[in-house]
Every structure is written in structure tokens, then in C-alpha cells.
C-alpha positions in Angstrom: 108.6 73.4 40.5 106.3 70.9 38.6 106.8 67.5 38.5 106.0 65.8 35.3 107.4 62.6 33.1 108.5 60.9 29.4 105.5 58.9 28.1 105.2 57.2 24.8 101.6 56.6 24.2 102.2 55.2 20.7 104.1 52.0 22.9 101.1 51.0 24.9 97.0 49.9 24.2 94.4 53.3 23.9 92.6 52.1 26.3 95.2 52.6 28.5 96.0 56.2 28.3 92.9 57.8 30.0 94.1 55.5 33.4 97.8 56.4 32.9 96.8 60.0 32.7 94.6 60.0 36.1 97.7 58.0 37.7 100.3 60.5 36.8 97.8 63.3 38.3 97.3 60.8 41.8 101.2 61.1 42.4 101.4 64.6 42.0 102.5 65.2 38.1 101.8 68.4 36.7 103.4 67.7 33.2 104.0 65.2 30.3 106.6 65.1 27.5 105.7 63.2 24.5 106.6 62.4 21.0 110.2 62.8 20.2 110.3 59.7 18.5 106.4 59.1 17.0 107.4 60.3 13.4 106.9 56.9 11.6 103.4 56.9 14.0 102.6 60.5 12.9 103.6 60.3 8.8 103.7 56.5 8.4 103.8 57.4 4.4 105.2 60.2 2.4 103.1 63.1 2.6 100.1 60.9 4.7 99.6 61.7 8.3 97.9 60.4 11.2 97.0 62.6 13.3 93.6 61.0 15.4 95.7 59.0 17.7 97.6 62.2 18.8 95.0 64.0 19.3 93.3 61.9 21.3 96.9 61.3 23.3 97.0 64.6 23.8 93.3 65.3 24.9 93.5 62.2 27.5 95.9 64.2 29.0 94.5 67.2 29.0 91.4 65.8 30.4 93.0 65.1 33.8 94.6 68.9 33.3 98.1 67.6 32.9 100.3 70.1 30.7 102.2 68.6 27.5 105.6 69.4 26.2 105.3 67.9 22.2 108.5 67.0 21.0 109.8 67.8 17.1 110.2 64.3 15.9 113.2 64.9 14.0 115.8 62.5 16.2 114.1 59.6 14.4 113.2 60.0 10.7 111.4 56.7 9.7 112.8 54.2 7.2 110.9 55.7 4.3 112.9 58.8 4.5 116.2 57.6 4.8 115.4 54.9 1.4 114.5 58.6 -0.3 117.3 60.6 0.8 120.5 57.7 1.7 122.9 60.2 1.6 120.8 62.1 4.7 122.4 59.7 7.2 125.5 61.1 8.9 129.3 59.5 8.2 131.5 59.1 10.9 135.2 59.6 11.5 136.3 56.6 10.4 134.3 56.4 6.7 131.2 54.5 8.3 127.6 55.3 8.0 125.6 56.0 10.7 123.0 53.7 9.0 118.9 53.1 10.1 118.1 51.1 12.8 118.3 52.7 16.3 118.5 56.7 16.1 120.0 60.3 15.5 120.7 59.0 12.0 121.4 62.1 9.9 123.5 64.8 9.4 122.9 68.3 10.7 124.4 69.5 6.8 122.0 67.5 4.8 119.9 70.3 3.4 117.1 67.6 1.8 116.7 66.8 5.6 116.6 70.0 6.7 113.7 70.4 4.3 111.8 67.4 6.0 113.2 68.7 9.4 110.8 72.0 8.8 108.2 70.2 6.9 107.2 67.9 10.0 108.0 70.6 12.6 105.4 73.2 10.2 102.8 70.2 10.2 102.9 69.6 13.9 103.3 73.3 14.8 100.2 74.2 12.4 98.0 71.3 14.0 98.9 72.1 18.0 100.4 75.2 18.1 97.2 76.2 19.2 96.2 73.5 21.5 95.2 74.4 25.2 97.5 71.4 26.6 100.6 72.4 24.9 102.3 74.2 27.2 105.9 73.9 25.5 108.0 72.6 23.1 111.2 70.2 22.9 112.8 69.9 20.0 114.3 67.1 18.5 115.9 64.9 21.2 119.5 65.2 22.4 121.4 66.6 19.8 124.8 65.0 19.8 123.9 62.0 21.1 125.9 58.7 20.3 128.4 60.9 18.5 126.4 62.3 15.8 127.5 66.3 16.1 130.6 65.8 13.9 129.8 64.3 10.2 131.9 63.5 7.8 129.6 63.5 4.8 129.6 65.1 1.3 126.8 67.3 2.7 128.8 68.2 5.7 131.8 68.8 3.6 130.3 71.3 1.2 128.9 72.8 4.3 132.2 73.0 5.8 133.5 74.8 2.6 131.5 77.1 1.9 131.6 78.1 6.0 135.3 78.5 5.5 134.7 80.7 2.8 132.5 83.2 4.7 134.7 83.2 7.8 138.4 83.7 5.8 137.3 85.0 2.6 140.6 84.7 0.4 142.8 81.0 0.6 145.7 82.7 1.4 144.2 84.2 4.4 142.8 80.5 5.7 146.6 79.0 4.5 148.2 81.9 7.1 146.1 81.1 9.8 146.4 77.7 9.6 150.3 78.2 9.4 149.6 75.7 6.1 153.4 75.8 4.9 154.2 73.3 7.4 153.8 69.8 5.8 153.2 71.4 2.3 149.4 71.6 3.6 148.7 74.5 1.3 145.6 74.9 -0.9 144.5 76.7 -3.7 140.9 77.0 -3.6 138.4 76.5 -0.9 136.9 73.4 -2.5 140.2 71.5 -2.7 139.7 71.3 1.5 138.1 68.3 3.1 137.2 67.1 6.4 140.0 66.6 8.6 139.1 62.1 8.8 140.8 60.1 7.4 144.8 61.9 7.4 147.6 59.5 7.5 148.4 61.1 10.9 147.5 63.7 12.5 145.6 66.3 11.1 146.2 70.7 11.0 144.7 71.1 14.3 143.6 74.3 13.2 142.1 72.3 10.8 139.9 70.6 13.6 139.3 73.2 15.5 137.3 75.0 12.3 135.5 72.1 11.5 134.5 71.8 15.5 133.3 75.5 15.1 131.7 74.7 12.1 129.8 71.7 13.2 128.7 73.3 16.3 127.1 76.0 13.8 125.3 73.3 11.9 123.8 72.6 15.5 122.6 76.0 16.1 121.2 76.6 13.1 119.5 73.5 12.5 117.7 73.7 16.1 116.7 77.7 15.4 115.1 76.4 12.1 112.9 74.7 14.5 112.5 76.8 16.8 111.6 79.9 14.3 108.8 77.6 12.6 107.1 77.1 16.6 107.8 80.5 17.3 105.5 81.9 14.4 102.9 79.0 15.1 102.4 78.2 18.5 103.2 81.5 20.0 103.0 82.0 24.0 105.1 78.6 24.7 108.4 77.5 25.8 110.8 76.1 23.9 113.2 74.0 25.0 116.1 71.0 24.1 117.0 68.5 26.5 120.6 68.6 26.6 123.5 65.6 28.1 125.5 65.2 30.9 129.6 65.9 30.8 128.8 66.8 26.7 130.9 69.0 25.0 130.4 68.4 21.2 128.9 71.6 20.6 128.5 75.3 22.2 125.3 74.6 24.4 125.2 78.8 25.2 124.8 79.1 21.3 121.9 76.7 20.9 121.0 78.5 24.7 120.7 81.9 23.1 117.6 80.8 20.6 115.9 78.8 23.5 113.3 79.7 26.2 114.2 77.5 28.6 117.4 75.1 28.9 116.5 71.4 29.9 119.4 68.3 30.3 118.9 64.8 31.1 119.8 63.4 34.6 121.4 60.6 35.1 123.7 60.8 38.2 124.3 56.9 38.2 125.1 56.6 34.7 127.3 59.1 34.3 129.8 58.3 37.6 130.0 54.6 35.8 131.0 56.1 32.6 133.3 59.0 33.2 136.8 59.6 34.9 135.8 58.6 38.6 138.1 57.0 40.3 137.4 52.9 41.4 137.3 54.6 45.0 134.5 57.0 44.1 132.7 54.7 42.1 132.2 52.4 44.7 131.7 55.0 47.6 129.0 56.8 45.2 128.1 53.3 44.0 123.9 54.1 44.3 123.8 57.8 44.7 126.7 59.4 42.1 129.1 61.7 43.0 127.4 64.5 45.0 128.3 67.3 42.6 127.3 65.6 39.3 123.7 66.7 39.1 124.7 70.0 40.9 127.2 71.0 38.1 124.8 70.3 35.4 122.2 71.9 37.2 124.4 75.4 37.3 125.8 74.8 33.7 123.0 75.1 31.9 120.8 77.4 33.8 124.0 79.8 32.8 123.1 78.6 29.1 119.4 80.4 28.5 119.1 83.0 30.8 118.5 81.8 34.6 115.7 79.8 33.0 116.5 75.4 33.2 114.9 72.1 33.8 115.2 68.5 34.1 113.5 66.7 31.3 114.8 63.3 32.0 115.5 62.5 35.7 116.6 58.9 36.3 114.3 57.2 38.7 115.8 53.4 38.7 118.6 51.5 36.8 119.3 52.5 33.3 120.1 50.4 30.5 123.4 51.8 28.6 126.2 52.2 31.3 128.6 49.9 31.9 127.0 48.7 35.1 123.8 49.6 36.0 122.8 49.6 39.5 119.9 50.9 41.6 119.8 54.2 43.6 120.1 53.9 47.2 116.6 54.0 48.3 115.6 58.1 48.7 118.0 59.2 45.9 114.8 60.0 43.5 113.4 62.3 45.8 117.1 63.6 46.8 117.9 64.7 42.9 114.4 66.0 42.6 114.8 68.4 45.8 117.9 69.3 44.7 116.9 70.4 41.2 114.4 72.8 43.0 117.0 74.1 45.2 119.0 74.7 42.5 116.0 76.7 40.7 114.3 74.1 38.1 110.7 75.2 36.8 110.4 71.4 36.5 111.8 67.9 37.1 110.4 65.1 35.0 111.1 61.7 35.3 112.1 58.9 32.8 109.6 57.6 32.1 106.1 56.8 33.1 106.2 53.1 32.3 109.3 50.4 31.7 109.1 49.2 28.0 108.8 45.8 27.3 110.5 45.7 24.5 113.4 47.0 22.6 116.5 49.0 22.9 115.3 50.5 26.4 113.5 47.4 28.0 115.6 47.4 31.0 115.3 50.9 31.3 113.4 51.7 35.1 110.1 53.8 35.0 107.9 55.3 37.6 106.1 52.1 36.9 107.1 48.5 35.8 106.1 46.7 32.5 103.0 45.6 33.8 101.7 48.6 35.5 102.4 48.1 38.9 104.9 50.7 40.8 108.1 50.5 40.8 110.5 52.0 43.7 110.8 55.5 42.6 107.0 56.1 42.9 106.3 56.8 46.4 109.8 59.3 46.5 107.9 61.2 43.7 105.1 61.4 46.1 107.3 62.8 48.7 108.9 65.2 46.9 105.8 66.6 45.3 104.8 67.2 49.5 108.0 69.0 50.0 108.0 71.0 47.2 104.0 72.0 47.9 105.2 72.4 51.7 107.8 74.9 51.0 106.0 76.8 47.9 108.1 78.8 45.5 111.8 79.1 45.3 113.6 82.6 44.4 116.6 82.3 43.1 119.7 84.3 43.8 123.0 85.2 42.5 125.9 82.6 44.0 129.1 84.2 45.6 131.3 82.2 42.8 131.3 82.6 39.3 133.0 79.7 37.2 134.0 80.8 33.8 133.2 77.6 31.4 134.6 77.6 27.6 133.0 74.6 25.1 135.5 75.8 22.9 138.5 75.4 25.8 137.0 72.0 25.6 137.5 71.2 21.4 140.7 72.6 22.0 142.5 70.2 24.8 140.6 67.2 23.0 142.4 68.2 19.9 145.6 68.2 21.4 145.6 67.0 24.6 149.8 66.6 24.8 148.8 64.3 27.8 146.2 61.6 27.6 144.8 62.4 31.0 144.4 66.3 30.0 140.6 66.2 30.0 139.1 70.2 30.0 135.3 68.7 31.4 137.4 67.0 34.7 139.4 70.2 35.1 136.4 72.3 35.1 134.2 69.8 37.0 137.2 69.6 40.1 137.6 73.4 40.1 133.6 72.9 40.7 133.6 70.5 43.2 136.4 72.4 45.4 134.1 75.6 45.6 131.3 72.8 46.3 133.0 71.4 49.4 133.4 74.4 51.0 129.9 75.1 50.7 129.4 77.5 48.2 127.0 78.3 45.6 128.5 78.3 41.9 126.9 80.1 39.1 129.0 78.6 35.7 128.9 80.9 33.2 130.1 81.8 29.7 133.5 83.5 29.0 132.6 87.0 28.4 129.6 87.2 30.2 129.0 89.8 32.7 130.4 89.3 35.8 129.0 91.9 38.3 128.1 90.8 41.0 130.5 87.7 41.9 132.6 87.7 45.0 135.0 85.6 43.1 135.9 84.6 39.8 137.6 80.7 38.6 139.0 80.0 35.2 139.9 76.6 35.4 141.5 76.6 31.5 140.6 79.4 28.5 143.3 78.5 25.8 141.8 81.8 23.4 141.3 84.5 25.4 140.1 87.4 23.3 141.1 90.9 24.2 137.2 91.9 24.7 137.4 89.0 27.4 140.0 89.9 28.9 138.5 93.7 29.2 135.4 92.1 31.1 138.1 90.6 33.5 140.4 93.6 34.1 137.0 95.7 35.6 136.6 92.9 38.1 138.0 93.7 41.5 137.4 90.7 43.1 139.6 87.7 43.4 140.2 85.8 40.0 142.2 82.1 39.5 143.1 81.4 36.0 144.0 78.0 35.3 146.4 76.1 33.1 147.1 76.4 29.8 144.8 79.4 29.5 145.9 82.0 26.8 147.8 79.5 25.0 146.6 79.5 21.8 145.4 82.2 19.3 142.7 82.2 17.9 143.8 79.9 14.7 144.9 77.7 17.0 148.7 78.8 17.3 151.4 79.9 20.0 150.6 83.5 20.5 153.0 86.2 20.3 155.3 86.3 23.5 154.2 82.7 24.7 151.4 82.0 27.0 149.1 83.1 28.8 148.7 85.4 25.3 146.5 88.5 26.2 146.1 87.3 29.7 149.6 89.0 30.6 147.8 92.1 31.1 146.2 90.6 34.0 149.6 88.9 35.7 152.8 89.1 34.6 154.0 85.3 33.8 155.3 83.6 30.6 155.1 79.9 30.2 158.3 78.9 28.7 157.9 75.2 28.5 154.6 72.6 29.1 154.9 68.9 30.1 152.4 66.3 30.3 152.9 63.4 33.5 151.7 59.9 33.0 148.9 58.8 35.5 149.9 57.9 39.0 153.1 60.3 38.6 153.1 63.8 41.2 154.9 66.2 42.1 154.5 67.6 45.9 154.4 70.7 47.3 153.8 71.6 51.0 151.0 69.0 51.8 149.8 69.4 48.5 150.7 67.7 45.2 150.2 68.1 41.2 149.9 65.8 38.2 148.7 65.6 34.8 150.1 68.9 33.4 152.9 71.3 34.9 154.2 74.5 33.5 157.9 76.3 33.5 156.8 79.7 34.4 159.5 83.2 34.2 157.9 86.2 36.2 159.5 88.5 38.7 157.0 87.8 40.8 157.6 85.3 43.6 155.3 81.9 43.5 152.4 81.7 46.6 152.6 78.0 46.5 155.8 76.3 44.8 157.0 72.6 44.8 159.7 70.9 47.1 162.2 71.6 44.6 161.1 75.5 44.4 159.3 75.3 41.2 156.5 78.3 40.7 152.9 76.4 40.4 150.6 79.4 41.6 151.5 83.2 41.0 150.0 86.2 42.2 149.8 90.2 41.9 147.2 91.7 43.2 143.6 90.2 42.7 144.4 88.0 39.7 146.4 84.3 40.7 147.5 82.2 37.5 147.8 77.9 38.2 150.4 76.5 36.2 149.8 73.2 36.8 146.8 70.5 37.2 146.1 71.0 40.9 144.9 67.9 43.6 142.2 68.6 45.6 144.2 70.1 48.6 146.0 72.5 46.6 142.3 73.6 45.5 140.8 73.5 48.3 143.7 75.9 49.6 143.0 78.0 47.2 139.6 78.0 47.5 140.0 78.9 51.3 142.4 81.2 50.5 140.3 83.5 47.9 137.3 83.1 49.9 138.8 84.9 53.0 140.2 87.8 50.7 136.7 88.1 48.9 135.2 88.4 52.6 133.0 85.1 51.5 132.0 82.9 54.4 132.8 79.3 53.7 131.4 75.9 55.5 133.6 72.8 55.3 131.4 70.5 54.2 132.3 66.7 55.2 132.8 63.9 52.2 129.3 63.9 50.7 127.1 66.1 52.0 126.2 69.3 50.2 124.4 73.1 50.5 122.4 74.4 48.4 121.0 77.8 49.6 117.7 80.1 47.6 116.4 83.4 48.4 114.5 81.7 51.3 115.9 78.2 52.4 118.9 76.2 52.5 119.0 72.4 51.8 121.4 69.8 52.7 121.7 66.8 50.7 123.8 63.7 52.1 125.1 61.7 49.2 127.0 59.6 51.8 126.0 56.0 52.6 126.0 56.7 56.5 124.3 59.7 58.3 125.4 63.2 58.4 125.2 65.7 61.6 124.4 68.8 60.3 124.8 70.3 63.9 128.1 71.5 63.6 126.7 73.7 60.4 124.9 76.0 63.2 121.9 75.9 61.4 119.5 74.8 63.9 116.5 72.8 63.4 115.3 71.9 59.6 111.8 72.5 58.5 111.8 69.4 56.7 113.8 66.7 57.9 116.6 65.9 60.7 119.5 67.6 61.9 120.9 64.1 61.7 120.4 63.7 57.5 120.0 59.7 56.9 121.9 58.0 53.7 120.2 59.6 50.9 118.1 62.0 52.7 117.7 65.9 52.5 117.0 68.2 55.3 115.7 72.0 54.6 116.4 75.2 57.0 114.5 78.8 56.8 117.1 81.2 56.1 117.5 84.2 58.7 
């Protein structure tokens, strides 16, 4: 794996660059990302462009053999654009403009920025497609970012029509499947259809759930437009896009399918202040974040392009846009770094070389501080680099577990949640983290992809389950969990024929006759076990494996297919998990609060997101290559596997 980071050479004096280049190279860095946001530095007038300053970026670089991902600018199009082209800026739910003055301000539909998006691509393609230091590409930056997949201009609206057009054909088809009758909702010609802002209340959501698939589309398309321009030009490199953390807006396997390599931005302190985490966790996990938060990103998008994922952004200090921003616990840099290459990166790079003085990002941490000296992070780079040179090339394999993961089971239960607390991204991330904490390897993967292979197979929610899918799950023999509210809608977004779980019935025989949605801090217990959120009344002849005190069926079973009618706790999982494990003949390791396997073709590594030490000597795995059996706060450890 190389190491490598974000640097910004337009932000700091020439004369610096040729030093900052030999300094990355002293630490170990292999690689540099540069650019995403230079386009006012690269075409500061219409049609002029500056080139001399990027080529001599990119040859300092090069110089001290460093390798360069170049970034499509197109996150950032400069002020003189958007004064051209004012309706190019995207409009959001509520009417707004998503005006100039920070970023990601345009909208995917806007075809006159679609022009200008392969106009500047073509220019920087056609200039360094060619260049011995390019060694990939990113392009744009974060699609999605700050809300911006979802538009609600006239450009996206005309887009939005004439998508509807080509997917239903006639208006009466569309007015069917959108069961249109109710609320005199019925329309007469495709162009009479808006977006679905601005309704009194709420809106068809069938309605929603098109214009969710639609702007997902407008995604793909816009970032294979790209990609087909540095295909043709600079052939022989990567491409990539750095995608988010616990970011759903769009279908990441369809943008996946046009990419080389699938890169996300790591932020593991960040994202535990900002997301569901309870007060409990986010002060136990205060410095390190949760132990499965880079881990689940890690296996979710190296199922999104083919085996093939990095870390573009790796945070290496406090960042600057969560609600609280504190430090990681001394060793967490080089912790995340190992356990990307456990996990299988082809590279980890860190954000970014040097702090910014000024701006949005000034109290963002880099590798080094404003004024050049280093910061904290630095000398865990340097470790890690040793490790990874010490243990040389990681192979790696298929994981016991396959989690089935659905961005479209995710528009779905945001659409209509029926309980607040209903959040498909938590489901799916605590059916994770159970398989996690009893030591197993997870591969996620897309519904319908092959599953061959897998000892196991978890479903933690697939409201449209098409009968092609559910053909790719009736060949697997092996232990499968399907989760709540699976099956439940069709594929307009309605109750299917004979209730829920829809097509799935040909897997287990159970209807859901009735849903219900608990407010937080209400449960319902079972033996030692309790649910919450979301519960299902469930008619089957079969007899429930695990019921409630009052009898109620929450988990049913025939054969080699169980179906969860209910949002489980983390006992009832890990049950579960235990349970299927044993059938599938899968060795499991109880793992204690915070530590975590990670095994390759060759190695295992244990990483101890706990604030006190770990014994790894009840794991039986002897003594580590690299580290203690005893694994400090923070600190890894890495065994030869027999």
C-alpha cells in the first residue's frame, strides 16, 4: 500500500514546493493528490488558461518521484462561470439557491455546465494525460457533499421529465404506478409533473422515490462524462472519486461500475460526533471513533468497483466541520492507516500536507502545521510506512460473511420512515458491527451480486426485492437473515400483492400483517434480549426461534433462510450471529468491547480502539510479528497466519 497526501500548491509560495516535495518523500509518501479545486487558478478568464504554474507543481513533484492523482476541478467552478450561467447553481428543497461562495455550487442537470464540466476536464486531459507523473485520476470532489445530489432547479426538472418519460412511456402508465387517484394527484402530460418540494404536505412517495432514482442517474452520468473524456486521453491510469462516510444520496455501485478504483474520505472522529452514536459511545470512542466506522467503509466500497478501493482523505488531527472536534488519541493515525492495508487499500493518503492559514479549512490538522513545522500525525506516518515495508504485500481474500447493502433500501426508509428513529444506514451498520465483534471478516456487497463463496448471507432491510434477486438467493445454501421490512414495497413504491415480505415468501413462509414504529427509549424484551424501533405482526405456521415475553414471533425460520421482524439490540444479534455461524461451520472469536480482527491471505491484525490495553492471549494467537500480545490504547499488533 502507498502512502501519499492532499496538497494544494496554488495556497502556498513556489518556492516552497520543491522542499514540500522532498519532505513528503523523507516520511515515506509515495503519492500526491492535487487540484480539485484550482479551476479559477487554472482558467482565471473565459477561455484563458494558465497552465506554467501546474506544470511546474506537477514537475516538482515528479522530480522527487512522487506519483500525482490530478483532480477534475469541476466541485468549484469560479465566479466568472456562475455570473455566465446563474441558473447553473443547484436549488434546494426548500426554493433556495445554493449560491457562490464556498462550493459544490451547481446542479448535476444543468446541461450549459455539463458543457464546461467536459470542456475543462478535455483541456486538462489533453495537456497531462500524457504526463509521466500522473498516475491517476479523481474526479470532481465528493459528489453529494453538503446536500447537493438532489436539485430542485428548472434544469433538474426538465431532466426529471423527460427521465420519466423514458422509464414509463405513456401518463397513464406513471398515474398507475404511482396509484395517482389517491388525492386527485393525476396528470395529463409528463410536463405538467414537478419536483416533489414544495407540497403542502407530504408528497406521492412514489413520487420521491423516482426523483431519488433519477438524481442518482444525473450523478452517474455526469461523473462517466468525465471519466469517458480521461479515458480517451490519458489512457493507462486510474480513475477514481473520493466518496463520504455513512452517504447515501446516490447509488455509489452505479458511479462504482464506470470507475477504476473506488476511494472515500476517512474521518472516523468526525463522523462518531455527527451520526446516531449514543452519548456512551461518543465519549468511550471520544479520540479513536467507533472501532467499526472506518472498517464498514473500508468493505462498502471496495464492494462498489470491483475488489479495487482507497483512502484519499485519511484524517490525521482535528477537523474543522463536526460538532466537536477533538484530537485522536495519540497512535490512531497509524492505527486507521494499518487497518486500511489490512483491509486491502492500494493506498492511504492523508489530509493534507500542510494546515491552511486561512479560510473555510484553517483549523483543519495537516501532516504539518501553518508554519511548516510537524504536527502529531507525522512521526505515525513514519511508522506505518515501516510496518507496511516490513510486512510487504497484502493478498486479499474472500470474508466468511456477505452483507447484502441496498442505497435504494436507504431512499426508501428516509422517504417514509413511519418511525423517526427508522434509519436504514444504522440498521445496516449494527447488523455490521455484530458480525464485527465476533471476529469476522465482512465483504458488503450489492443486492444481486454474486454470492458464491460466502458462508453466510445478512440482509439487514431490502424493501424491493426483485424476483431475479430473489433467484440469486434461493441457489444459496448457506445460512441467510433477512431483516425488517424487506419485501415491503413494489417496485413503484406500493404494498405488494399478499403483504410483505413480497417475492421474498418464496424463501420463508411469513406475512406481515401489521408494522409499528416505538418511540426511543421504549422495548420490548424477549429472553435476555430486547427490541425497539420497529416490530412486526407476523402469520406463518411456522413456529418463531426467538419470540417476546408475551409470545410474539420476532425471528422465523425454515430451513436455511431466518426472517427478523423487528429492529433487533445487540444481544439478540449477536445471538444470531452465534447462532448462524455455528450452522455455517464458521469459526467465531468473541472479541472484547473495542478491539478488532482483521485477517489477509497472509496475516492477521488486531486493532485496539479501547482507551486501556487489550490481551490478545486469550485469542491463541501467539506472539505478533509487529507489536505486543498486550495491544496498548490505540495500538495494533500483527500475527503470521498458519
Amino acid at each position: 500500500m502507498k502512502l501519499g497526501c492532499c496538497y494544494f500548491p496554488e495556497h502556498w509560495p513556489e518556492e516552497m514546493w520543491v522542499e514540500d516535495a522532498r519532505r513528503m518523500r523523507a516520511i515515506g509518501l509515495s503519492l500526491v493528490r492535487i487540484g480539485e479545486f484550482a479551476w479559477s487558478r487554472i482558467e482565471p478568464e473565459p477561455g484563458h488558461f494558465d497552465w506554467e504554474w501546474l506544470d511546474r507543481a506537477i514537475d516538482a513533484l515528479h522530480a522527487e518521484g512522487l506519483q500525482v492523482i490530478l483532480c477534475t476541478p469541476t466541485a468549484t467552478p469560479p465566479k466568472w462561470l456562475v455570473d455566465r450561467m446563474p441558473d447553473m447553481i443547484a436549488i434546494d428543497q426548500h426554493g433556495r439557491p445554493r449560491g457562490f461562495g464556498s462550493r459544490r455550487h451547481y446542479c448535476f442537470s444543468h446541461q450549459g455546465f455539463r458543457t464546461e464540466s467536459r470542456r475543462i476536464t478535455t483541456a486538462l486531459a489533453e495537456r497531462y494525460g500524457h504526463h509521466p507523473a500522473i498516475t491517476a485520476w479523481q474526479t470532481d470532489n465528493e459528489y453529494g457533499c453538503h446536500d447537493t445530489v438532489l436539485s430542485f432547479s428548472r434544469a433538474a426538472a426538465g431532466g426529471f421529465r423527460r427521465w420519466l418519460a423514458q422509464r414509463y412511456e405513456s401518463i397513464d402508465t406513471l398515474n398507475t404506478a404511482w396509484g395517482n387517484v389517491f388525492w386527485s394527484m393525476e396528470y395529463r402530460l409528463f410536463d405538467e409533473i414537478d419536483p416533489p418540494n414544495l407540497t403542502v404536505t407530504e408528497a406521492n412517495p412514489a413520487h420521491w422515490l423516482d426523483y431519488r432514482r433519477f438524481a442518482s442517474s444525473e450523478v452517474a452520468s455526469f461523473n462517466r462524462e468525465q471519466v469517458e473524456i480521461l479515458r480517451a486521453r490519458s489512457p493507462g491510469r486510474d480513475i477514481t472519486h473520493n466518496f463520504m462516510g455513512f452517504f447515501a444520496e446516490f447509488d455509489h455501485h452505479d458511479v462504482g461500475r464506470d470507475l477504476d478504483i473506488a476511494t472515500w474520505d476517512s474521518y472516523p472522529l468526525g463522523f462518531l460526533e455527527q451520526f446516531w452514536f449514543s452519548d456512551d459511545e461518543k465519549h468511550a470512542y471520544l479520540r479513536q471513533g467507533h472501532p467499526d466506522i472506518a472498517a464498514f467503509h473500508h468493505d462498502l466500497y471496495r464492494g462498489c468497483s470491483n475488489g479495487r478501493w482507497g483512502v484519499m482523505e485519511q484524517q490525521p488531527g482535528p477537523v474543522n466541520w463536526a460538532r466537536f472536534n477533538p484530537a485522536p488519541l495519540p497512535g490512531m493515525v497509524a492505527l486507521w492507516t494499518l487497518e486500511a492495508f489490512a483491509h486491502g487499500a492500494e493506498f492511504t493518503s492523508y489530509f493534507r500536507w500542510r494546515q491552511a492559514p486561512f479560510a473555510q479549512e484553517q483549523m483543519h490538522a495537516g501532516l504539518l502545521r501553518p508554519d511548516g513545522s510537524e504536527a502529531e500525525a507525522t512521526d505515525e506516518v513514519r511508522l506505518a510506512a515501516r510496518v507496511i515495508e516490513q510486512l510487504g504485500p497484502q493478498d486479499a481474500v474472500q470474508a466468511p460473511v456477505a452483507l447484502v447493502f441496498s442505497y435504494e433500501a436507504a431512499w426508501i426508509c428516509g422517504i417514509q420512515p413511519q418511525g423517526e428513529s427508522f434509519r436504514y444506514l444504522e440498521l445496516a451498520y449494527e447488523w455490521y458491527s455484530a458480525l464485527r465483534r465476533q471476529g469476522l471478516d465482512v465483504d458488503i456487497v450489492e443486492f444481486g451480486a454474486s454470492l458464491d463463496g460466502y458462508g453466510a448471507i445478512f440482509i439487514p432491510s431490502v424493501p424491493i426485492a426483485h424476483e431475479a434477486q430473489v433467484e440469486s438467493l434461493k441457489s444459496a445454501s448457506r445460512p441467510i437473515l433477512i431483516g425488517p421490512r424487506s419485501g415491503s414495497k413494489t417496485d413503484g413504491f406500493c404494498i405488494p400483492e399478499g403483504l410483505a415480505p413480497g417475492p421474498l415468501r418464496d424463501l420463508i413462509p411469513v406475512t406481515v400483517t401489521r408494522v409499528e414504529s416505538l418511540r426511543d427509549g421504549e422495548i420490548e424484551a424477549g429472553d435476555g434480549w430486547s427490541i425497539s424501533r420497529w416490530r412486526e405482526d407476523v402469520t406463518s405456521d411456522l413456529d418463531p426461534e426467538f419470540a417476546l415475553s408475551d409470545g410474539r414471533g420476532v425471528v422465523y425460520r425454515q430451513g436455511n433462510v431466518r426472517y427478523c421482524a423487528a429492529w433487533p439490540d445487540r444481544k439478540l444479534l449477536d445471538l444470531m450471529v452465534m447462532r448462524i455461524a455455528d450452522e455455517a461451520g464458521m469459526d467465531i472469536t468473541p472479541l472484547p468491547d473495542g478491539l478488532r480482527l482483521r485477517r489477509t491471505a497472509s496475516h492477521i491484525f488486531a486493532f485496539n480502539y479501547r482507551s486501556e490495553p487489550a490481551d490478545t492471549a486469550p485469542l491463541g494467537l501467539g506472539e505478533p510479528l509487529v507489536g505486543d500480545s498486550t495491544i496498548a490504547p490505540a495500538g495494533f499488533a500483527v500475527w503470521a497466519r498458519a
